[in-house]
N, C-alpha and C positions, 0 to 999 in steps of 0.2 A: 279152245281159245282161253288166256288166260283170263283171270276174272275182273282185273283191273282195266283190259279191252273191253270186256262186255259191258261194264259200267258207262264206260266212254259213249259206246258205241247205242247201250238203249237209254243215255241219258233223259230224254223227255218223259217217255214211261215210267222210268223209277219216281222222276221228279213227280209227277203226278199221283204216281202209287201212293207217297209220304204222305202227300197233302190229300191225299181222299182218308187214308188211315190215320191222321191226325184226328181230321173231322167225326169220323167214327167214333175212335178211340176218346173226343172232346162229348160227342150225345153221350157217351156210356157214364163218361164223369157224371155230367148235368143229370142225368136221369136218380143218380144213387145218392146225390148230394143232401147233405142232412142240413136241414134248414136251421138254422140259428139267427141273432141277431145282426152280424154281419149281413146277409139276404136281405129279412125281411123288416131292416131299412129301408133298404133298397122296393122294395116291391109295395112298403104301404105306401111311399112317396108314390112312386109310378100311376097306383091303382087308384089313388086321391085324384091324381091327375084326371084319368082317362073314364073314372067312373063318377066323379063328381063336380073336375073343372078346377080344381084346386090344385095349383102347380105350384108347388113351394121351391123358394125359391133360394133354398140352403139343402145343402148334402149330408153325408153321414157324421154321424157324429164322431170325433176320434182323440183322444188322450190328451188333456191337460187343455190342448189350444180352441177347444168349441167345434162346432161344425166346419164343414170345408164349404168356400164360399160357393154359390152359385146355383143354374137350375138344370146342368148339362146331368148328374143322378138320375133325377126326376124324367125329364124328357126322354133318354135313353130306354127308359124300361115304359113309361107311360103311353108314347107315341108308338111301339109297335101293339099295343096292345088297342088301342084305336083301330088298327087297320083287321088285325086277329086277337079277338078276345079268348085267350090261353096263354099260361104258364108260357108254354115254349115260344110263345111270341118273340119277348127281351132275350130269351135265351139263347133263340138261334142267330139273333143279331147280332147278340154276343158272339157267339162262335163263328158267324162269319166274319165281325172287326176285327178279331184276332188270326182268324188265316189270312186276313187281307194286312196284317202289320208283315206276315212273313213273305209277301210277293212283295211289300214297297222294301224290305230287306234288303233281296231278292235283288231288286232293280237298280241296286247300288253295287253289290256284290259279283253282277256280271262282267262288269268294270274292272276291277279288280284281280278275280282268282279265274281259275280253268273250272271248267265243269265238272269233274269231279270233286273239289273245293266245296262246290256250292253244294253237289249232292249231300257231301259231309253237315255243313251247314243246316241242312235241311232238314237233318237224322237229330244233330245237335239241338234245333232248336226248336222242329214241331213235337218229337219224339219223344222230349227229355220232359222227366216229371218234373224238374222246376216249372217247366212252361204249362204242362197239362194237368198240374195239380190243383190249378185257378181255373177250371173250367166249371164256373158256379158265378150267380147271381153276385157280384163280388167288387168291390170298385176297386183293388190294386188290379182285376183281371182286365181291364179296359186298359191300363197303361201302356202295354204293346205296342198297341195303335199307335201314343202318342209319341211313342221312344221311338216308333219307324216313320213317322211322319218329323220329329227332329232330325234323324241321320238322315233318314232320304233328301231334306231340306239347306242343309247342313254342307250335305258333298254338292250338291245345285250349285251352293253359295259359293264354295272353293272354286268352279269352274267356271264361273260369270255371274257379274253382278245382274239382277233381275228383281222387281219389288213381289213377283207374286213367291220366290224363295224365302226371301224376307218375311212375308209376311205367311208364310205357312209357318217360318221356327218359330213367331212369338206367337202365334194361334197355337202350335202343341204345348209351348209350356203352357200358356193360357188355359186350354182345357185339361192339360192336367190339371193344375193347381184346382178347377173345380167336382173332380175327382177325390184329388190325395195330396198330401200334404207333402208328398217326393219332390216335387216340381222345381223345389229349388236347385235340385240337383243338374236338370236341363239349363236354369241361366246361367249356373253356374260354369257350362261346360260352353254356352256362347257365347259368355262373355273370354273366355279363356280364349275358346278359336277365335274372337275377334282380334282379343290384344295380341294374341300370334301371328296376324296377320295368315289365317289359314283359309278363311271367309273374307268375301265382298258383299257387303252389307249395303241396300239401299233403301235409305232412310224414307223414303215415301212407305215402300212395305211394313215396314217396323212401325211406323204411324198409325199407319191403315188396319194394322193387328192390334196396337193397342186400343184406339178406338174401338174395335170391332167386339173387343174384349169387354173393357170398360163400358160400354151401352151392357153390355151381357149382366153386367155385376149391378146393375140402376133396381131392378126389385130386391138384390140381397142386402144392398146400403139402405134401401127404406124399410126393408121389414129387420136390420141389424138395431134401428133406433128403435124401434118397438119390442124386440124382442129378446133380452138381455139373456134369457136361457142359451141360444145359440153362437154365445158370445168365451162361453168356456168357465172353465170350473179355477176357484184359487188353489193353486198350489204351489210348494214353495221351490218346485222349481222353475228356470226362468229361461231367454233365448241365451243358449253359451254355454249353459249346462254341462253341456258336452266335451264342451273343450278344457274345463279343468276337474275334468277326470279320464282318466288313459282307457279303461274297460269298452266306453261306447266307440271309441274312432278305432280301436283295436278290431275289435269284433265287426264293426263294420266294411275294414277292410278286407277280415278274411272273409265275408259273405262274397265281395269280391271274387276268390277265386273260390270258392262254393262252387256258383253258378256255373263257372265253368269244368265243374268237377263232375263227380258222381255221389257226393256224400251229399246227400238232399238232405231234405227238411227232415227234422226230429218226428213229424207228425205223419211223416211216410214210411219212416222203417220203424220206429218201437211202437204204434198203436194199432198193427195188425196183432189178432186176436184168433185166427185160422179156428174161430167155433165151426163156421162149413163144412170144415175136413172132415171130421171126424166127430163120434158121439164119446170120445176117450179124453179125458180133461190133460192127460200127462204126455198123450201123445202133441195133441194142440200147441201146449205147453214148450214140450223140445223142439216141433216147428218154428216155433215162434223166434225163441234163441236161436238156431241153427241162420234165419232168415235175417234176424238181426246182425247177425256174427258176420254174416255174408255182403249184407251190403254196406256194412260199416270196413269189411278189410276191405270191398273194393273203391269205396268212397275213399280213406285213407291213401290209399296208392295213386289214385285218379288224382286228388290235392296236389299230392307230390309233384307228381308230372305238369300238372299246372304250374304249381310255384315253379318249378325251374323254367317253363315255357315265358311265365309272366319278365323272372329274373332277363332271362335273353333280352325277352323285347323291350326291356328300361333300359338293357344296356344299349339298345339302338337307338334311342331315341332321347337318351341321358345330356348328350351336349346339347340338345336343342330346346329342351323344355322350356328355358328363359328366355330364347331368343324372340327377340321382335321382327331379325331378318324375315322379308318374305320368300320361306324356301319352293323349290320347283320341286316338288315330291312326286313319285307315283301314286296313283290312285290306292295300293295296297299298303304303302306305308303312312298315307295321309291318314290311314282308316288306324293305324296304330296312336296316331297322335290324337285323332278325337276318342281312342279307348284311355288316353292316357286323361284326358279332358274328363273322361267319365270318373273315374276311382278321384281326380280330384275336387271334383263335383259331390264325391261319397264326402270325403276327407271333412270338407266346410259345411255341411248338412250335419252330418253327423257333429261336429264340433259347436255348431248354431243350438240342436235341437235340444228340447228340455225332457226328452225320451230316451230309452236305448232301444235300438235299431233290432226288430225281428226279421225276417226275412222277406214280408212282404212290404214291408216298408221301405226296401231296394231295389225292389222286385223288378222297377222301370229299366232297371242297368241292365237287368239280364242278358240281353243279346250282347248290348256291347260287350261283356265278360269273353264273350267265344270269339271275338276278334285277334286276338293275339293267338287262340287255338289254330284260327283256319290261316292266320300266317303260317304257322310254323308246318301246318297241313299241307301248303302250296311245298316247302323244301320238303317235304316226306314223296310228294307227288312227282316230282321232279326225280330225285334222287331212288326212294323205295314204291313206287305207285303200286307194287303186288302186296308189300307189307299192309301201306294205307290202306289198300281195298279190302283185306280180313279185315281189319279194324274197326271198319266203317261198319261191315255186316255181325261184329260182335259186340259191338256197342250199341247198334239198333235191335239186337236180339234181345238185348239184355235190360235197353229199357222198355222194351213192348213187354215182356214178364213183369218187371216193377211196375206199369200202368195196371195192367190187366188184376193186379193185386193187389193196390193201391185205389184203383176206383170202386171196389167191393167190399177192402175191409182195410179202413184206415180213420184218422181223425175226425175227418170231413166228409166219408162216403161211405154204402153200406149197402148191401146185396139188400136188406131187409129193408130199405126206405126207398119211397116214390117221391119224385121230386112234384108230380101235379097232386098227389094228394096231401102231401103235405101244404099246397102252395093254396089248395082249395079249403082246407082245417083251417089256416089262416082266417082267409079273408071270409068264412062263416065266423069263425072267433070274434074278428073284427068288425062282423057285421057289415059289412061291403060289400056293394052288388051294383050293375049297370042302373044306372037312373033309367023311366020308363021310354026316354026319346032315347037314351043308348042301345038300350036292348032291343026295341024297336029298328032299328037301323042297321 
């Protein structure tokens, strides 16, 4: 039987296969992950919390604009640590919010494409080391969640007006924003589906999310008067930054089709150092280039194919982008216009900010990126479904070898680091411990 049948035909199994070997392949991250300050932000807020009671009520700290507001950091990593006092408490929370962004994906996308589509999807986006390279104590790596709780909320909205829709999109930006300072990106893209008239909005939801929000933000505005550290540093750049200079909104864009390429992060292919290999410094050495050389020519060719997949679908969607008509679209083309909502979402952020754009500073877009992929995935299935099906299985080959080499020897991870002992060197550093009614209990 050919192989693009057999796909078809054990779709559930495979479906599942991905998403157990995502999770796997997410604990082997977590376990090798080298702690820095990024983390353990994250884990003294948490630990203050849950070992002391002391739930602060501002997030990490991040370039030029002060802390991000809010207490969703703190709780996040503090309350599982409540119920299980260890490291992997937050962590598996973690990696289960983030497999749980790829079934509300998932739930939009059956709508849409054929089951092989989604397979692909599925390769695309638990598989890919953009996605599995955040699998650490991390606040861009919580975004997932809220970028699938906007699309999931988002396509609701497009097919009937309803307030608990409403009020799930401005609860994900909402809890972005107390994450990461991306978030402008998601109003950005509902206010766009609004004025398109792509979304039905019902204002009691939208109400009832900002409230629900705004009660959330009442200890950050009293401890913001008291606390002018958390308010951010002078510098002389300012909100707009961005927009008159061409480099940030440029480079922003192509992260863009990054995401949906193979050319990852700088911190994935040139900071493997293959010392494991070998006890020979020169052999290490020309692994190293050969491995670079390698996933930089197939990052380059992957771009390519992107950019012209991306070129295609502007051109489908090019007379309509101004319209206010309210068009009858299909569910797979609607999904083009809120990808198109997202890069303009990039375009104004990036234009606003007084930063330039690294890659996890986007990192919420990701998925949408590979919407225009699994369009153009549906005509390959359609027309070539023997070719797609290789495809599928050499792109999943090929990033399970970039994971598997990546979570061991790269920027952020390292065969030689534990992530509970470093997480326990900590808070002995710190001098943190359960209080005597915690440890008790």
């Amino acid at each position: 039987m050919p192989l693009h049948h057999n796909i078809e035909k054990h779709f559930t199994k495979l479906f599942w296969l991905i998403l157990v070997c995502s999770g796997l392949l997410s604990l082997n991250y977590a376990s090798n992950q080298v702690l820095t300050g990024d983390q353990t932000q994250m884990l003294l807020k948490g630990y203050l919390g849950a070992y002391q009671g002391n739930w602060l009520s501002y997030g990490n700290a991040a370039s030029v604009v002060g802390n991000v507001p809010g207490s969703l950091s703190t709780y996040i990593v503090g309350l599982p640590l409540l119920l299980w006092d260890s490291p992997w408490a937050p962590m598996l929370l973690l990696i289960v919010l983030r497999l749980a962004s790829f079934l509300l994906f998932d739930s939009v996308l059956k709508h849409c494409f054929s089951p092989t589509v989604r397979l692909c999807f599925a390769i695309l986006y638990l598989l890919n080391p953009w996605f599995l390279y955040d699998s650490l104590i991390y606040n861009p790596a919580y975004l997932c969640l809220f970028a699938a709780m906007h699309c999931w909320s988002a396509f609701k909205m497009s097919q009937q007006r309803h307030w608990f829709y409403s009020f799930i999109n401005v609860l994900a930006i909402g809890l972005a924003m107390q994450l990461h300072y991306s978030w402008p990106i998601l109003a950005v893209m509902s206010l766009y589906l609004f004025y398109r008239k792509q979304v039905q909005v019902s204002w009691w939801g939208v109400a009832l999310g900002i409230f629900a929000l705004a009660a959330s933000l009442v200890p950050y505005l009293i401890e913001l008067q008291a606390n002018t550290a958390i308010q951010g540093q002078q510098s002389d750049r300012y909100i707009g930054w961005g927009g008159v200079h061409v480099y940030p909104v440029l480079k922003s864009v192509l992260y863009w089709l990054r995401y949906s390429s193979m050319l990852f992060s700088n911190r994935i292919i040139t900071d493997a150092e293959f010392l494991w290999l070998s006890n020979s410094g020169w052999l290490n050495t020309a692994v190293g280039y050969l491995w670079q050389a390698a996933l930089y020519l197939m990052g380059v060719l992957s771009l390519i194919i992107t950019w012209g997949i991306n070129r295609r679908v502007w051109r489908k969607i090019k007379p309509y982008w101004r319209s206010r008509e309210q068009l009858q679209l299909k569910p797979a083309d609607w999904l083009l216009h809120y990808a198109f909502a997202a890069v303009l979402g990039i375009v104004v952020s990036a234009i606003l900010s007084p930063i330039i754009f690294s890659y996890w500073h986007l990192i919420i877009t990701f998925a949408f990126a590979l919407f225009p992929v699994l369009y153009q995935a549906e005509r390959w299935q359609k027309q070539k479904p023997a070719r797609l099906a290789k495809l599928m299985l050499w792109v999943g080959a090929y990033c399970l070898v970039v994971n598997l080499v990546a979570s061991h020897d790269s920027n952020k991870y390292s065969y030689q680091q534990s992530y509970q002992q470093q997480v326990s060197a900590y808070l002995e550093q710190k001098q943190l411990s359960p209080s005597p009614d915690e440890a008790y209990r």
